[in-house]
N, C-alpha and C positions, 0 to 999 in steps of 0.2 A: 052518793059518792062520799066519801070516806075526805073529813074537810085536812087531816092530817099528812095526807099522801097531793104532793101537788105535781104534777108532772110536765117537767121543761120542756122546753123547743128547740131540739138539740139531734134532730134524728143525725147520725152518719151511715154509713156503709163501710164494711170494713171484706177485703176480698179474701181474702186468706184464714178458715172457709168465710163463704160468702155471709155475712152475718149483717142485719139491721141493729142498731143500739140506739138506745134512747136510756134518758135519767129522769130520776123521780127522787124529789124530797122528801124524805118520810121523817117525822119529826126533828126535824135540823140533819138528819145523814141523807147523802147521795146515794142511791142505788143507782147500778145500771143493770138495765133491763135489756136481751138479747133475742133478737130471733134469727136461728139459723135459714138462710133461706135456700131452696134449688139456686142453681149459678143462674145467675142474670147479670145483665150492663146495672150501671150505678142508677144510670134513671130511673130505670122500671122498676127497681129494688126503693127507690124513693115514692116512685105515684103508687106503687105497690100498697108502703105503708099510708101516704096520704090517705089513702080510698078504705084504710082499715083500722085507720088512725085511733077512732073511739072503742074501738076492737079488742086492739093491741093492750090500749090503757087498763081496760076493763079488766083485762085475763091479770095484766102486771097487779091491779090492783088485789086483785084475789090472790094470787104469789104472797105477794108482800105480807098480805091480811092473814095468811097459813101461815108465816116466815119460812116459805119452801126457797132458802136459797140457797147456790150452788156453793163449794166450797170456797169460792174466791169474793162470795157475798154479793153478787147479782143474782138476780131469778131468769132464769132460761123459759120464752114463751114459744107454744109450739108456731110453725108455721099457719096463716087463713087460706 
């Protein structure tokens, strides 16, 4: 694991579309990291990510480590 990329405990859900977000320190800057998800309740869209949690970081960190980010400077992860 990459000790420069720390990544916080911040998951939300945002409905409109249905997206998970989470943030990640990459040498003193914030990214935020997005997964579009299929519509769900807010729950399931959280134990969603809980259960994929190491998953998600993993992919974010590979983003980050290509600098594939989108033009507003998060990385977009696919849906697990």
């Amino acid at each position: 694991m990459n000790q420069s990329i720390l990544f916080n405990d911040d998951v939300s859900v945002e409905s409109q579309p249905s997206t998970l977000c989470f943030s990640a320190m990459v040498n003193g800057m914030m990214v935020q990291c997005r997964i579009e998800t299929p519509p769900m309740g807010k729950e399931e869209a959280l134990a969603h990510f809980k259960a994929k949690q190491f998953d998600y970081e993993m992919l974010a960190e590979q983003l980050i480590e290509d600098e594939d980010f989108q033009s507003d400077g998060s990385v977009l992860l696919s849906f697990l």
